[in-house]
FIDOBA-111428 format. One record per residue (C-alpha): residue in three letters; residue number from 1; x, y, z. Coordinates in nm, 3 decimals, always signed. Each point is the difference from the previous one (the first is absolute). Layout:
REM FIDOBA-111428
(r ALA NUM (X Y Z))
...
END
This chain:
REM FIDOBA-111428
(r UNK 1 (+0.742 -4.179 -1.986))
(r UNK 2 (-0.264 +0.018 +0.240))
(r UNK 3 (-0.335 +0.244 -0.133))
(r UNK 4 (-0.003 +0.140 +0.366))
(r UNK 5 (+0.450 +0.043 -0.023))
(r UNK 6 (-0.051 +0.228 -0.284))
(r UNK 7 (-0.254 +0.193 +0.155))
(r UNK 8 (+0.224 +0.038 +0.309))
(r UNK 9 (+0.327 +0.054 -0.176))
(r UNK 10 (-0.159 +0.308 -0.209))
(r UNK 11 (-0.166 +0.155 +0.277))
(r UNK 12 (+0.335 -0.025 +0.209))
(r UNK 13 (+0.194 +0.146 -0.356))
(r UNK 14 (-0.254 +0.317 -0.028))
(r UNK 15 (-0.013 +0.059 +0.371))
(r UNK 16 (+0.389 +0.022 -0.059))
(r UNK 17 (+0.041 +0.215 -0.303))
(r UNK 18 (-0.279 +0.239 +0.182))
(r UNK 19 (-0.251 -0.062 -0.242))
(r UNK 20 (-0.289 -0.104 +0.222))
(r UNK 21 (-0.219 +0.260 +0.177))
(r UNK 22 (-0.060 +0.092 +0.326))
(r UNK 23 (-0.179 -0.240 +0.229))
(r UNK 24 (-0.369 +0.073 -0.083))
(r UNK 25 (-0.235 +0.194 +0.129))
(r UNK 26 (-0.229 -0.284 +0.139))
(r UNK 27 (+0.275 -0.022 +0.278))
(r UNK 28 (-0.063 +0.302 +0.154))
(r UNK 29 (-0.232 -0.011 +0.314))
(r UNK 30 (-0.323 +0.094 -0.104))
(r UNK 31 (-0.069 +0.378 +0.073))
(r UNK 32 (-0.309 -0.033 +0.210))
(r UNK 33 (+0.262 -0.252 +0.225))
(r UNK 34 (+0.303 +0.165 -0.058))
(r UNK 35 (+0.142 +0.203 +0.347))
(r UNK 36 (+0.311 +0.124 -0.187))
(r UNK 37 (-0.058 +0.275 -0.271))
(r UNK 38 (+0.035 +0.304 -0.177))
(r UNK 39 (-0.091 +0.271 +0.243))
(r UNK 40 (+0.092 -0.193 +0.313))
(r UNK 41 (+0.169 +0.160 +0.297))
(r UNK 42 (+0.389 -0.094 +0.044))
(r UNK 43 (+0.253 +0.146 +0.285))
(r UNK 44 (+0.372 -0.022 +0.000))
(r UNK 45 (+0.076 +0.074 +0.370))
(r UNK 46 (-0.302 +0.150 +0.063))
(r UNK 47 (+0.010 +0.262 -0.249))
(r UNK 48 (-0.355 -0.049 -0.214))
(r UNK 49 (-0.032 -0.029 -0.346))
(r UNK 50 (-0.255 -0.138 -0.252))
(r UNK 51 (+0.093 -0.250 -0.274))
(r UNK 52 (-0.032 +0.083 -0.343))
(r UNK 53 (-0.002 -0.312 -0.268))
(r UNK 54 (+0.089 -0.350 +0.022))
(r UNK 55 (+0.322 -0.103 -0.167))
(r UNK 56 (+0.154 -0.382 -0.096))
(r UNK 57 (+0.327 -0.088 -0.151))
(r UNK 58 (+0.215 -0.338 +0.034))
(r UNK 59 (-0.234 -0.194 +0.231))
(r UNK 60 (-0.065 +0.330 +0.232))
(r UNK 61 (-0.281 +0.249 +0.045))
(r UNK 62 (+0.037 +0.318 +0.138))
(r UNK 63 (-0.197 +0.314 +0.147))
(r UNK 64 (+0.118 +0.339 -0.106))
(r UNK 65 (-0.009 +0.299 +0.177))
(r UNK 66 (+0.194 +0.326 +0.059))
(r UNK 67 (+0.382 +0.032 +0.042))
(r UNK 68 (-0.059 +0.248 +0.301))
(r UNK 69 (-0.240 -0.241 +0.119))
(r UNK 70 (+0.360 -0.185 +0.163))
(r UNK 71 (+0.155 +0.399 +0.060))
(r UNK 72 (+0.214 +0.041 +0.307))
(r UNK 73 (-0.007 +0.382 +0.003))
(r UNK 74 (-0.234 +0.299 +0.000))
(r UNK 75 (-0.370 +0.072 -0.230))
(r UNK 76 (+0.247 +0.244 -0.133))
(r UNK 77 (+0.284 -0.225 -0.110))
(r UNK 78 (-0.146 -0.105 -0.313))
(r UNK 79 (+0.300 +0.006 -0.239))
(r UNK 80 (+0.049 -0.429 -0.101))
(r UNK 81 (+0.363 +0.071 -0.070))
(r UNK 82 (+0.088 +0.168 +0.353))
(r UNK 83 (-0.255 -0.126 +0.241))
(r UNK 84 (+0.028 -0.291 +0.265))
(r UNK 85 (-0.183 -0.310 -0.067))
(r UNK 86 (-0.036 -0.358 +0.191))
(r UNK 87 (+0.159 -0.266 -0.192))
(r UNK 88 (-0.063 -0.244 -0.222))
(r UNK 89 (-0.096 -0.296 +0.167))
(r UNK 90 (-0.247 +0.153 +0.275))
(r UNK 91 (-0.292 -0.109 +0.088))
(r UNK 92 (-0.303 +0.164 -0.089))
(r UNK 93 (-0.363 -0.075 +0.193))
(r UNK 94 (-0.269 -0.056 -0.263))
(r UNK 95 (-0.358 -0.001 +0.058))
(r UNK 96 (-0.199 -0.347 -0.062))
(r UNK 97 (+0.344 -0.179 -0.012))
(r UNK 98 (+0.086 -0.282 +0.273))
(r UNK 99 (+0.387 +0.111 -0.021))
(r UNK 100 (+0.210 +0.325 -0.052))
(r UNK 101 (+0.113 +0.035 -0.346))
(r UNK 102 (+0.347 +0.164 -0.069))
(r UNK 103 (+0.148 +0.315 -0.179))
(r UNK 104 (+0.120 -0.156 -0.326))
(r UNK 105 (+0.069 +0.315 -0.212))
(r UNK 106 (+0.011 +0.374 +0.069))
(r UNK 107 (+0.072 +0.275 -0.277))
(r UNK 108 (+0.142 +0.193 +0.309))
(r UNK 109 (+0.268 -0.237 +0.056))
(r UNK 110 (+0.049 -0.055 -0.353))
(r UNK 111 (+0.069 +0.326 -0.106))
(r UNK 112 (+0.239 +0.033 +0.278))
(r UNK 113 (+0.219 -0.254 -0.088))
(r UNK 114 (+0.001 +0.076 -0.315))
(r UNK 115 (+0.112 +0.374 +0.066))
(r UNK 116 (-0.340 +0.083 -0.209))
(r UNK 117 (+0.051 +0.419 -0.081))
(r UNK 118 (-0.286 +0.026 -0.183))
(r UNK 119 (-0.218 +0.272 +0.202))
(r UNK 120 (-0.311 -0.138 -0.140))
(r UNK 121 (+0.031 -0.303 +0.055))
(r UNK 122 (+0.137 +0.074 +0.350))
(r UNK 123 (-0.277 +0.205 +0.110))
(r UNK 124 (-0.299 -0.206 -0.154))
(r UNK 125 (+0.100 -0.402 -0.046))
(r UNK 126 (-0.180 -0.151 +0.322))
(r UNK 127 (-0.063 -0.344 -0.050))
(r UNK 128 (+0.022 -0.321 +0.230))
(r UNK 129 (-0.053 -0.325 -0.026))
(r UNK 130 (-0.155 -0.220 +0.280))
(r UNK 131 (+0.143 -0.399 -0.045))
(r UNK 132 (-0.328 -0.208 +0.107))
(r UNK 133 (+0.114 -0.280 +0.217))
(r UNK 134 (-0.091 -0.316 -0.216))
(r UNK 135 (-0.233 -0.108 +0.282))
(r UNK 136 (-0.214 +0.246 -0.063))
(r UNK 137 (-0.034 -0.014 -0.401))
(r UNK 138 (-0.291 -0.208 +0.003))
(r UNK 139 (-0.216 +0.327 +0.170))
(r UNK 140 (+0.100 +0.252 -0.272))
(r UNK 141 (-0.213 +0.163 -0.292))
(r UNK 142 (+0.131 +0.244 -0.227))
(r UNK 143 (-0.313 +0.216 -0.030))
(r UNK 144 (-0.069 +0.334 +0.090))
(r UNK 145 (-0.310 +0.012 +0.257))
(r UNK 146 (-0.316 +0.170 -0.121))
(r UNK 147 (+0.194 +0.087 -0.358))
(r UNK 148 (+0.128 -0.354 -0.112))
(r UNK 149 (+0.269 -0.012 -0.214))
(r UNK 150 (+0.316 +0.121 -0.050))
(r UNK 151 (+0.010 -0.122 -0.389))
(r UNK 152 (+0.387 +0.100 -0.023))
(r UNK 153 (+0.219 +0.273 +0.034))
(r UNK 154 (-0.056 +0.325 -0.209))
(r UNK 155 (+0.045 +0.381 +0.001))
(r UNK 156 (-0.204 +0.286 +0.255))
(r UNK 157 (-0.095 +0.179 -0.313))
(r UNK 158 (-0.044 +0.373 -0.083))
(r UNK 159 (-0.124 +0.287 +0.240))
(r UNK 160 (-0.366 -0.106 +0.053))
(r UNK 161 (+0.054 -0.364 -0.021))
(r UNK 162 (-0.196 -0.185 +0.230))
(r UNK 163 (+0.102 -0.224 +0.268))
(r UNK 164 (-0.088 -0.259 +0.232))
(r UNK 165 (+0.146 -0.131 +0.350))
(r UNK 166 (-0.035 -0.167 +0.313))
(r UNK 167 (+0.118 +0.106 +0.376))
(r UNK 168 (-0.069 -0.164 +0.270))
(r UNK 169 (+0.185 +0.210 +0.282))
(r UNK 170 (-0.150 -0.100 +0.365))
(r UNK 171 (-0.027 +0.408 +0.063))
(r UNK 172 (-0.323 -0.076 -0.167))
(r UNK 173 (-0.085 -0.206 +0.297))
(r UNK 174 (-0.154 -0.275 -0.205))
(r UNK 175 (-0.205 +0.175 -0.238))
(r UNK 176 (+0.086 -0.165 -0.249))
(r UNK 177 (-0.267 +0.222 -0.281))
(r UNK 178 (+0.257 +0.257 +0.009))
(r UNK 179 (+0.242 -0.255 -0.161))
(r UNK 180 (-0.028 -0.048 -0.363))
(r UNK 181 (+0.083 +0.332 -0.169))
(r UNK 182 (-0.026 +0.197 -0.315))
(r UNK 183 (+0.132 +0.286 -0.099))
(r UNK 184 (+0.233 +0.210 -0.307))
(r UNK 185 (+0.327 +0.049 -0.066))
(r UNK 186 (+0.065 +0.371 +0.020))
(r UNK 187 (+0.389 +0.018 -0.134))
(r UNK 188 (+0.271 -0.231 +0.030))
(r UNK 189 (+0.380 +0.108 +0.095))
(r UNK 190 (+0.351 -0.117 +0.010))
(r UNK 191 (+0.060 -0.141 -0.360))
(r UNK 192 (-0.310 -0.235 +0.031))
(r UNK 193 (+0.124 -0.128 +0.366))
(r UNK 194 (-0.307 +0.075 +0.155))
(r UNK 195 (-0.375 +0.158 -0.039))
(r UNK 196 (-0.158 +0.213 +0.213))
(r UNK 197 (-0.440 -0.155 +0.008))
(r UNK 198 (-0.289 +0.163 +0.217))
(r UNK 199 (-0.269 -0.228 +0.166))
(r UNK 200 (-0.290 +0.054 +0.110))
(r UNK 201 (+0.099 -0.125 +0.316))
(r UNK 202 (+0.403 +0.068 -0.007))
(r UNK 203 (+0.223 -0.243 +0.115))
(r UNK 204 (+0.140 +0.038 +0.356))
(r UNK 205 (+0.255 -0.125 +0.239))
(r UNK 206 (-0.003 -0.419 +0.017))
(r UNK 207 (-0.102 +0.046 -0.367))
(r UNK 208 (+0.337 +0.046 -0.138))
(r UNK 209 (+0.070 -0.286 -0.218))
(r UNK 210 (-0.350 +0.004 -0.153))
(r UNK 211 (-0.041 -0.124 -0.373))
(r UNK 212 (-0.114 +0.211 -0.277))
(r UNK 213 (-0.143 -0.110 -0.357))
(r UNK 214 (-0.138 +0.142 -0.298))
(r UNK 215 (-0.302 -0.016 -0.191))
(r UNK 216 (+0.079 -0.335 -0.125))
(r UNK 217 (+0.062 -0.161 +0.366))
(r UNK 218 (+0.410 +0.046 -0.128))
(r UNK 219 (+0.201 +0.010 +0.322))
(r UNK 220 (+0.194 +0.338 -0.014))
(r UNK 221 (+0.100 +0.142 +0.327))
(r UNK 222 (+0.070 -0.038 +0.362))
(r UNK 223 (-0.103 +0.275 +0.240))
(r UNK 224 (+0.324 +0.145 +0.138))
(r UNK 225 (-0.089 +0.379 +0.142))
(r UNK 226 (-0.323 +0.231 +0.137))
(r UNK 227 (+0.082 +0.320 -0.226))
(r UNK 228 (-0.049 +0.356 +0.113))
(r UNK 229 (+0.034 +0.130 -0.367))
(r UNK 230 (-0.158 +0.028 -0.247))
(r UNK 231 (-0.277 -0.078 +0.171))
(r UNK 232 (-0.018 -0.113 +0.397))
(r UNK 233 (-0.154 -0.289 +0.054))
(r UNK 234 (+0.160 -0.137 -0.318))
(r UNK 235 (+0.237 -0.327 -0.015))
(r UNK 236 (+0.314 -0.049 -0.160))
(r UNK 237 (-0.003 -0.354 -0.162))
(r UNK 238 (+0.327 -0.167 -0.107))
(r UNK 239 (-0.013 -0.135 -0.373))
(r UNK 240 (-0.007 -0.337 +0.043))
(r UNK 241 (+0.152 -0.099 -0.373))
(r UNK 242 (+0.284 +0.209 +0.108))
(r UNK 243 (+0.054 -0.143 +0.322))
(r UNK 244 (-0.032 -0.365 -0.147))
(r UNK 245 (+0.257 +0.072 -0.293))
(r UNK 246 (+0.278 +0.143 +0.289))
(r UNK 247 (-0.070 -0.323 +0.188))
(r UNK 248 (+0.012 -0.245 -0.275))
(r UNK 249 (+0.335 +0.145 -0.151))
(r UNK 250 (+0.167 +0.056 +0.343))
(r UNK 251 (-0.114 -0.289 +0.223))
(r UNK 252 (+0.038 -0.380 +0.031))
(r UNK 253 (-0.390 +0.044 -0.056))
(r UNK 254 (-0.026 +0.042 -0.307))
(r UNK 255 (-0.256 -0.263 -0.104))
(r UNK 256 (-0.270 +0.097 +0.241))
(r UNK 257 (-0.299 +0.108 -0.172))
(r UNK 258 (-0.348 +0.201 +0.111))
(r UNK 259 (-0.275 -0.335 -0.002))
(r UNK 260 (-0.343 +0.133 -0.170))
(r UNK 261 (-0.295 -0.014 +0.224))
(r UNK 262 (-0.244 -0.311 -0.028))
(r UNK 263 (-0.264 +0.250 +0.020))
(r UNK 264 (-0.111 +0.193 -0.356))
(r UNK 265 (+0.066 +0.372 +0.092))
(r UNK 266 (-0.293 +0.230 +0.050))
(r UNK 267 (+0.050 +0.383 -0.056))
(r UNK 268 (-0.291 +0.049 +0.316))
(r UNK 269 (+0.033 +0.182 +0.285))
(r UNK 270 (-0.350 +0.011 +0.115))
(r UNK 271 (+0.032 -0.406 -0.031))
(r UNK 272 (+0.326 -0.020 +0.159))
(r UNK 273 (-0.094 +0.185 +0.286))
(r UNK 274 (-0.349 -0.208 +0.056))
(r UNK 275 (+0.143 -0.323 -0.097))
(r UNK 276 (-0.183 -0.106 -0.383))
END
C-alpha cells in the first residue's frame, strides 16, 4: 500500500476510536487579533452578560456564561429548578462576533426536565453555554485578558484562597482598568455548589457570567450573584467542576471541554490592569 494510504487510514482509525486530541492550539486566532474571548460582552434578548471561558467539543466551540443570563423572570427568581428561561436554540448577541451565536445548553433547563430536587444544586448550578456560529471560529482565543490562562479546571480552595477574574460589564462605561480582578474566597455554601469571593472592585450587574480561577490560572467558577452576606459587596461564584460534571452526565454535551489559554497565566494584577 501506498506510504501516504497508511498515513491516512491511521489518522482516519484514531480520529475514530477518539484517540487523537483536540485540534491544536496554533488554530486559535491569535490573542492580540482575536475579537471573541474570555471576558467578552454577550446578550440574549438584550439582557447583558459577560462570557466566562471558551469551550470546544465535536467540531464546536462555545462561550459560557450564566444560566440567568437567558432568565425570563425577576432578579429575585433565582431558583434553576423553578425559574423561566428562553430556550435552547436562541440566539445570543456576542461582542466581536459577525453573527449571533445560539443557547446550546442551560443547567436551568436541564434540571427542569430532569425534575432535579436537589436544593443545592437548584439554588446554585448556573451555567450556559453559548454555540459559536462556525463562521466566526476563526476570531476566537481561549485566553483570559490581562491574566492569560485558564490552565484547566480545578477547585476555589480554602477560606483565604486567592482568586482571579475578569468583568467587563459596560456600567463601567469603558474603563476597562477596573476589569481584571483579584480577590479571596471568604466561605463557600451549598455542598460545594458555589463560593462566595470579595474583589477589590466587586462584580456588578452585566458582570454576571464572569470567570473565576485559582492560583494556578485553574478555571473554577462562574459569577452567578452580588451577595449581601457575609459581606456586601461580595459575589457568589458557581463551582464550575460542579456545574461541568451535571452537564456532562445529563446533557447531549457531554464531550465539550474548557480549551486552556494560549497565553502562560500570570498571578498579576498590577500587570493585568496596565497591560505587561
Amino acid at each position: 500500500m501506498n506510504p501516504s494510504k497508511v498515513v491516512v487510514l491511521a489518522v482516519s482509525l484514531a480520529l475514530g476510536a477518539g484517540l487523537l486530541p483536540p485540534v491544536a492550539a496554533s488554530a486559535w486566532a491569535p490573542t492580540e487579533t482575536a475579537t471573541v474571548h474570555a471576558g467578552v460582552q454577550v446578550f440574549t434578548e438584550g439582557g447583558q452578560c459577560t462570557a466566562n471561558f471558551v469551550f470546544e467539543g465535536g467540531g464546536d466551540v462555545y462561550l459560557g456564561q450564566a444560566a440567568h443570563c437567558a432568565g425570563t423572570g425577576g432578579q429575585t427568581e433565582t431558583d434553576g429548578c423553578t425559574s423561566g428561561s428562553l430556550p435552547l436554540g436562541t440566539p445570543v448577541e456576542v461582542t466581536g462576533a459577525s453573527r449571533p451565536g445560539t443557547l446550546a445548553y442551560s443547567s436551568w433547563l436541564t434540571m427542569q426536565a430532569n425534575g432535579e430536587t436537589d436544593p443545592d444544586a437548584c439554588a446554585f448550578n448556573d451555567f450556559a453555554l453559548i454555540r459559536i456560529d462556525p463562521a466566526d471560529a476563526g476570531r476566537v482565543n481561549p485566553s483570559v485578558p490581562g491574566f492569560g490562562g485558564p490552565t484547566g479546571v480545578g477547585a476555589a480552595g480554602g477560606l483565604g484562597s486567592t482568586v482571579y477574574s475578569y468583568g467587563n460589564s459596560s456600567l463601567r462605561g469603558g474603563i476597562t482598568l477596573l476589569s481584571p480582578k483579584q480577590g479571596i474566597v471568604v466561605q463557600s455554601q451549598g455542598s460545594g455548589w458555589s463560593h462566595d469571593v470579595v474583589t477589590l472592585t466587586p462584580g456588578i450587574p452585566g458582570d454576571s457570567g464572569s470567570g473565576f480561577m485559582n492560583e494556578s490560572g485553574q478555571a473554577i467558577g462562574v459569577l452567578s450573584t452580588l451577595q449581601l452576606a457575609p459581606l456586601t459587596g461580595s459575589n457568589g461564584v458557581g463551582d464550575l467542576a460542579k456545574e461541568l460534571a451535571y452537564m456532562r452526565a445529563n446533557s447531549p454535551l457531554a464531550g465539550v471541554q474548557l480549551a486552556p489559554g494560549t497565553q502562560p497565566f500570570k498571578p498579576n494584577l498590577g500587570g493585568a490592569i496596565l497591560g505587561f
